[in-house]
C-alpha positions as CSV (number, residue, x, y, z in Angstrom):
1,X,18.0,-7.5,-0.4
2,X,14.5,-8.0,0.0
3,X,14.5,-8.3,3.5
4,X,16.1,-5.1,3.5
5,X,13.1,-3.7,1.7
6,X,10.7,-5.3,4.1
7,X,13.1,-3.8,6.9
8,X,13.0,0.0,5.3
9,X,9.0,-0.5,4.9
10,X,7.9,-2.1,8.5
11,X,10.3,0.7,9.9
12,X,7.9,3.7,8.4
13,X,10.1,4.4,5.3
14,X,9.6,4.2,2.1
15,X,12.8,2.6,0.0
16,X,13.9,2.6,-3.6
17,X,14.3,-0.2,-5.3
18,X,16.0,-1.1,-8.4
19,X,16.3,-4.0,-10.0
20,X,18.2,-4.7,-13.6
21,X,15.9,-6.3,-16.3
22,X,18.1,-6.4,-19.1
23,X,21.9,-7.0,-19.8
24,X,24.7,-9.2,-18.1
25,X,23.1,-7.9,-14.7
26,X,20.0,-8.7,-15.5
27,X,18.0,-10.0,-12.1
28,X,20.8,-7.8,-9.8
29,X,19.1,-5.5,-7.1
30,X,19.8,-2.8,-4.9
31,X,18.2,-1.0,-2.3
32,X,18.1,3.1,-1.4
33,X,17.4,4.0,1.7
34,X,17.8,7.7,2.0
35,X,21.7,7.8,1.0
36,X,22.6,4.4,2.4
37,X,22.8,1.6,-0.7
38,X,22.8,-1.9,-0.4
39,X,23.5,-4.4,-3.2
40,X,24.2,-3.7,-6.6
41,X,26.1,-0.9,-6.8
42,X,26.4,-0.5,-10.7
43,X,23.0,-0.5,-11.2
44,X,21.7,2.5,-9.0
45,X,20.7,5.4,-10.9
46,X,19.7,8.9,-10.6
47,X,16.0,10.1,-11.0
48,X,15.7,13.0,-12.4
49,X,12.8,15.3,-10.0
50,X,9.2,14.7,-11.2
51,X,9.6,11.9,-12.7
52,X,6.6,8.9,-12.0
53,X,7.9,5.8,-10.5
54,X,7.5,2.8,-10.8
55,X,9.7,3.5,-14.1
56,X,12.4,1.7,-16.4
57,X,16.1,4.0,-16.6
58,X,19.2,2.2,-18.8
59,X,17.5,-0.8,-18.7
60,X,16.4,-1.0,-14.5
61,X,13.4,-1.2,-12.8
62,X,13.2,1.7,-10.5
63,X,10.3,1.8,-7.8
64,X,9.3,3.2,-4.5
65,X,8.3,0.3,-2.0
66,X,5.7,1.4,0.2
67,X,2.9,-0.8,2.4
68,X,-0.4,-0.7,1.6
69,X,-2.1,2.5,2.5
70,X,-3.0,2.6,6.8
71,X,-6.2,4.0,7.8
72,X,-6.3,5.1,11.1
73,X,-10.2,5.6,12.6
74,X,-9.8,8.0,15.0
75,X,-13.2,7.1,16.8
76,X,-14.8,4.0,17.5
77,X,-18.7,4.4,16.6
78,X,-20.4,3.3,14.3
79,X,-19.6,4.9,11.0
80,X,-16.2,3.8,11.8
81,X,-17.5,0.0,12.4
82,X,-19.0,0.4,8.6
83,X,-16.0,2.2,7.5
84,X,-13.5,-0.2,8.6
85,X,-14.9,-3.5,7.2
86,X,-15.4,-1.5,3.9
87,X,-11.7,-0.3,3.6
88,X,-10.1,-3.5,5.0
89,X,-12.0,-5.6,2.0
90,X,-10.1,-3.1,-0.6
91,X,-6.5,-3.4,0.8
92,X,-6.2,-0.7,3.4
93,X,-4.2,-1.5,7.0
94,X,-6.7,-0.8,9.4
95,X,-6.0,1.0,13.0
96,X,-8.7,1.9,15.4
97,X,-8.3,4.6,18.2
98,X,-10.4,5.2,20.8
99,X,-10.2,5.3,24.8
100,X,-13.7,3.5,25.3
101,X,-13.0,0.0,26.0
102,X,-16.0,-1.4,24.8
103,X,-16.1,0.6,21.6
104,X,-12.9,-0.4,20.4
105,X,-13.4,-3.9,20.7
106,X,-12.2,-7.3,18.6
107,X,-15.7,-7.7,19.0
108,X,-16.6,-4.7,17.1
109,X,-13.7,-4.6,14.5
110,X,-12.8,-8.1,13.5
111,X,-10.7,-7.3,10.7
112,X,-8.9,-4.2,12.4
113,X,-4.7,-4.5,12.3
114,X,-4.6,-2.8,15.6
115,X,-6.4,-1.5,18.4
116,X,-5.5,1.7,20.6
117,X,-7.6,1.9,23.5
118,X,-5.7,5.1,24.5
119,X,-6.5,9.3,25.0
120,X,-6.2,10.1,21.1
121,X,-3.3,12.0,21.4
122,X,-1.2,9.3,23.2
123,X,-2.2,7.2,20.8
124,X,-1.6,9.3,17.5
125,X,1.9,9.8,18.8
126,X,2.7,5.8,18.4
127,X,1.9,6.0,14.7
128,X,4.7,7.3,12.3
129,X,3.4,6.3,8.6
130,X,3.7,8.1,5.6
131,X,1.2,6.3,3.9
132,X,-1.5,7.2,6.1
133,X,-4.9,8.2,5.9
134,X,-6.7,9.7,8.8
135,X,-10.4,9.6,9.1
136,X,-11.6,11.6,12.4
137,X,-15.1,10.6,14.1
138,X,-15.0,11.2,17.3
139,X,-17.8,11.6,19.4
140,X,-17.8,15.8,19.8
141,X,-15.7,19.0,18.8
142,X,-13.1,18.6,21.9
143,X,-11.9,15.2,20.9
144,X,-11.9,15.9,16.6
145,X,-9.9,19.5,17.6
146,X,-7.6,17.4,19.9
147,X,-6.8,14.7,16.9
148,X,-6.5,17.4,14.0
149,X,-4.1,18.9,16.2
150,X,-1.7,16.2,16.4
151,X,-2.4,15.0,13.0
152,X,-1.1,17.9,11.7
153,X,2.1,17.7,12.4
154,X,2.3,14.5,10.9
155,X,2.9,13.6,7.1
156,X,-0.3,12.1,5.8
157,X,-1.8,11.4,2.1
158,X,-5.4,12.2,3.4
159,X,-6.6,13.5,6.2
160,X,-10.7,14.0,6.9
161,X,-13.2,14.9,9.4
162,X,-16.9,14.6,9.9
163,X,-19.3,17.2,10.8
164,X,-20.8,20.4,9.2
165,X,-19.4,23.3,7.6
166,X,-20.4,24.6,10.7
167,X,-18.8,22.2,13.5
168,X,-15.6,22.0,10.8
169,X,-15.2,25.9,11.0
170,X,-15.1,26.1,14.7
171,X,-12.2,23.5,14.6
172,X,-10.5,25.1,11.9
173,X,-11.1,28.6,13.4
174,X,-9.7,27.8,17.0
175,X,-6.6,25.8,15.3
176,X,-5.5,28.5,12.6
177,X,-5.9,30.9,16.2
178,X,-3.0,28.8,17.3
179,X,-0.9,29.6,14.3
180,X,-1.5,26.9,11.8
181,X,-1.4,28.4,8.0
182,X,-4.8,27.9,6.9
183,X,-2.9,26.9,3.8
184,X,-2.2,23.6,6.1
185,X,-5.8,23.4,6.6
186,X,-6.7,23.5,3.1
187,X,-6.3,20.4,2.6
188,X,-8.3,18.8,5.3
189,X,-11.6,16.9,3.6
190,X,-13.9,18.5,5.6
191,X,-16.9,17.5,5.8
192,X,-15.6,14.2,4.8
193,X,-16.4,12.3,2.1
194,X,-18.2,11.7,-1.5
195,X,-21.0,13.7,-1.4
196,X,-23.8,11.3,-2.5
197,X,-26.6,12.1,-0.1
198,X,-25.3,9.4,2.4
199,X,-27.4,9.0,5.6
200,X,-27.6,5.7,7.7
201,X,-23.7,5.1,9.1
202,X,-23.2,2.4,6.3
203,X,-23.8,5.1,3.3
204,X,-21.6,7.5,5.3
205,X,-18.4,4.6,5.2
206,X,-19.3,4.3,1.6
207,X,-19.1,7.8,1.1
208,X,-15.8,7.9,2.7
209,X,-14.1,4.9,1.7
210,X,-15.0,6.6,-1.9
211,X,-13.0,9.4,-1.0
212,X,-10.5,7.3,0.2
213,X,-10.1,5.7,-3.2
214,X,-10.1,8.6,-5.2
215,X,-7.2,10.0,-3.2
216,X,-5.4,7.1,-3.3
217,X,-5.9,6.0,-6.9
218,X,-4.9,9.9,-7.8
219,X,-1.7,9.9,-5.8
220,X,1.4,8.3,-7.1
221,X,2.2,6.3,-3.7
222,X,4.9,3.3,-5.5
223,X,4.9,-0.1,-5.4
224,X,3.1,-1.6,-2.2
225,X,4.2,-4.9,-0.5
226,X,1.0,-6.5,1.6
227,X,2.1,-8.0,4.8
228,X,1.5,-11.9,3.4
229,X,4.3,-10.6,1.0
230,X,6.7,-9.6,4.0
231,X,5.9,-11.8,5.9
232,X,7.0,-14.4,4.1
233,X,10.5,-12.7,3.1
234,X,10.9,-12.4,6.3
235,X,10.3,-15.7,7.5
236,X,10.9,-18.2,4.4
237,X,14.0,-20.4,5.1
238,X,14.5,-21.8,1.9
239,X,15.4,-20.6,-1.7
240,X,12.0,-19.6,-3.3
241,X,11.1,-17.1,-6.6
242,X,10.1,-13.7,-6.8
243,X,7.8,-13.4,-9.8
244,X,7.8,-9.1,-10.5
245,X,5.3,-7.8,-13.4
246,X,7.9,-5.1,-14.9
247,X,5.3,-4.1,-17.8
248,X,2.0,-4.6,-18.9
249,X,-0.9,-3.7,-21.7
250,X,-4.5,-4.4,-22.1
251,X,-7.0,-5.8,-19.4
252,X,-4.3,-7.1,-16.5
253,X,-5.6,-5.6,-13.8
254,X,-1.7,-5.3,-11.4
255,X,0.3,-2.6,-12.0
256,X,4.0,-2.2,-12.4
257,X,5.7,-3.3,-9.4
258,X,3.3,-6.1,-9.1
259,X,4.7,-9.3,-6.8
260,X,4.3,-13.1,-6.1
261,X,6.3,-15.6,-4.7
262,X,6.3,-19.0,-5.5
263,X,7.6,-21.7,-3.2
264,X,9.6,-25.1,-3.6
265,X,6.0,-26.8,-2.7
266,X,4.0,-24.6,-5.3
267,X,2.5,-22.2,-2.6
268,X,1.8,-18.5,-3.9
269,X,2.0,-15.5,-2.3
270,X,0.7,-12.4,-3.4
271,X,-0.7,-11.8,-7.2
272,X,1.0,-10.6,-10.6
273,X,-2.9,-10.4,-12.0
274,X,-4.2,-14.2,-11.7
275,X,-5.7,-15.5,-14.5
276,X,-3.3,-17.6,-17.8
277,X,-0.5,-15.5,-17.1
278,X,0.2,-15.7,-13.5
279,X,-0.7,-19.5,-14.1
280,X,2.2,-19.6,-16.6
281,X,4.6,-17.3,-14.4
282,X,4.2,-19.7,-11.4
283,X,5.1,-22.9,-14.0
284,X,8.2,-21.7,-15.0
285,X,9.0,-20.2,-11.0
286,X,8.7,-23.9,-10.2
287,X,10.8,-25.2,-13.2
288,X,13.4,-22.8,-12.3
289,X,13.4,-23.9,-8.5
290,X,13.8,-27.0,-9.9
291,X,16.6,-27.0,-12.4
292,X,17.2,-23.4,-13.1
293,X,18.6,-20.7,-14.6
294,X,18.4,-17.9,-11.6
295,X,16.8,-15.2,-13.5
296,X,14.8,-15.5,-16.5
297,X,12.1,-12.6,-18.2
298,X,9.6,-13.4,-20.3
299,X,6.5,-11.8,-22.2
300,X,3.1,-13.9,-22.0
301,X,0.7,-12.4,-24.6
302,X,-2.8,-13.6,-24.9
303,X,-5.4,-12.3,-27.6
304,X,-8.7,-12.1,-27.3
305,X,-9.6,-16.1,-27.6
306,X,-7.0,-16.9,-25.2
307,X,-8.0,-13.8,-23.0
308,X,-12.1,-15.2,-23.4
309,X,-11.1,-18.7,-22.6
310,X,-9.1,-17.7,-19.4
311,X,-12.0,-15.6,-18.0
312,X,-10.8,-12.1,-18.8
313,X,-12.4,-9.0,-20.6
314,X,-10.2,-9.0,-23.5
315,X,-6.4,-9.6,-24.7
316,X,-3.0,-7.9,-23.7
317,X,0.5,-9.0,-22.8
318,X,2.7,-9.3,-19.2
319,X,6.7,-8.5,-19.2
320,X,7.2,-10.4,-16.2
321,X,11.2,-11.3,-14.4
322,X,11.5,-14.3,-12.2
323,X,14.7,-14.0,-9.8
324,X,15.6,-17.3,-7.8
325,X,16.7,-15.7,-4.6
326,X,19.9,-17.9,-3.3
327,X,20.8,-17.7,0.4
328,X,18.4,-19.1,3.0
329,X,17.4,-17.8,6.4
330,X,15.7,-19.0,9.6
């Protein structure tokens, strides 16, 4: 099942999963994918329109798997050089576009995902994400006009684009010519960006990356799986232990949704919140690899000594369910 997930998410789509945390079913999962369901059965349920996921329905965990938000750089220069370091050390996928060879370079963008050194339009037409955010800074009018274009038919969470209010309305004008609702181009960030009286190209990524965050952190996206996480369903050939935070008050800083796995040898993947209680998750992972049961859910509360002595700001508790996954795979 959760190389079905991995499957749904590498594919551009974005799953539901739900998983039982309570009952005789407890640790059972099943996956949505549009109206095809795998697993579990019993436990799929209904969610009513509107209402925030990740959330907890007759006693199962119901979430929306996503990856972790993509930012494409459409442009090569150097605001995008700044920009791309900036939003690769805060979690984003990074892709870089641009038909200049030696702009968009490995040498230039060590920590980029991928590299299109095609015409932006061929390239934009290879990327089919729904958790994308597009940041256009091109080199002149022609070549941001040419990626708006294509970007707009697309499903994105954020799209923006540098420039005046000036250079953005001649875009916008020659588009909405062409039939595009300006209600479409609304919600273009144009000019782009925090506006904190950036200048050099590194105070411009900040300013951006800012936005960036304040989208993303504003928008209900689901559960996202990192690619160590997938990768490692996808290639793991022995039994190991998903560790899934299922609730959570106080200072723990993953959300709901939050993953780990934990392997025969004691090797972690991925985070529940560090500190005591992902210390204490991965002990009893291990113990259970070791001599069982195949599910077990647990609460670790710490107050504020035990919070101080660990590190963290203050007190709060974890609801956390570890599932013993039982088939192998090459």
């Amino acid at each position: 099942m959760f190389r079905t997930v991995v499957n749904c998410i590498q594919s551009g789509r974005s799953p539901l999963l739900f998983t039982a945390i309570e009952g005789e079913r407890m640790g059972e999962i099943a996956v949505r994918d549009g109206e095809t369901i795998t697993g579990c059965q019993e436990i799929v349920r209904d969610v009513p329109n509107g209402t925030p996921l990740p959330c907890v329905l007759d006693g199962v965990l119901i979430e929306r798997v996503t990856t972790p938000p993509h930012l494409i750089l459409c442009g090569a220069g150097h605001v995008s050089v700044a920009t791309a370091k900036i939003a690769k050390l805060i979690g984003f996928r990074v892709t870089v576009i641009d038909e200049r060879t030696d702009f968009c370079s490995r040498e230039r963008f060590p920590e980029a995902d991928a590299l299109l050194t095609l015409p932006f339009a061929e390239a934009l037409d290879t990327i089919h994400d729904h958790n994308a955010y597009y940041v256009i800074v091109t080199r002149g009018h022609r070549d941001d006009r040419l990626c708006l274009e294509a970007i707009l038919k697309k499903p994105y969470v954020y799209c923006g684009m540098i420039g005046s209010k000036g250079k953005t309305r001649i875009v916008f004008d020659a588009i909405a010519e062409q039939g595009v609702p300006r209600e479409r181009l609304a919600t273009i960030h144009a000019p782009i960006g925090l506006k904190i009286g950036a200048n050099t190209p590194e105070e411009i990524a900040v300013c951006i990356v800012g936005e960036l965050i304040q989208v993303k952190n504003s928008t209900i996206r689901g559960s996202e799986w990192d690619e160590h996480l997938c990768r490692t369903i996808r290639t793991l050939s022995e039994p190991y232990a998903m560790v899934t935070l299922i609730a959570k008050t106080g200072s723990t800083p993953r959300s709901t949704g939050a993953r780990m796995i934990v392997t025969k040898n004691g090797s972690i993947i991925s985070s529940v919140g560090g500190g005591f209680g992902e210390y204490e998750a991965a002990q009893y992972a291990l113990d259970m690899l070791r001599h069982g049961p195949k599910v077990k859910r647990y609460t670790c509360r710490m107050n504020n000594t035990d919070a101080a002595n660990a590190g963290m700001v203050c007190g709060g508790e974890i609801d956390i369910l570890i599932q013993i996954t039982e088939e192998t795979h090459g």
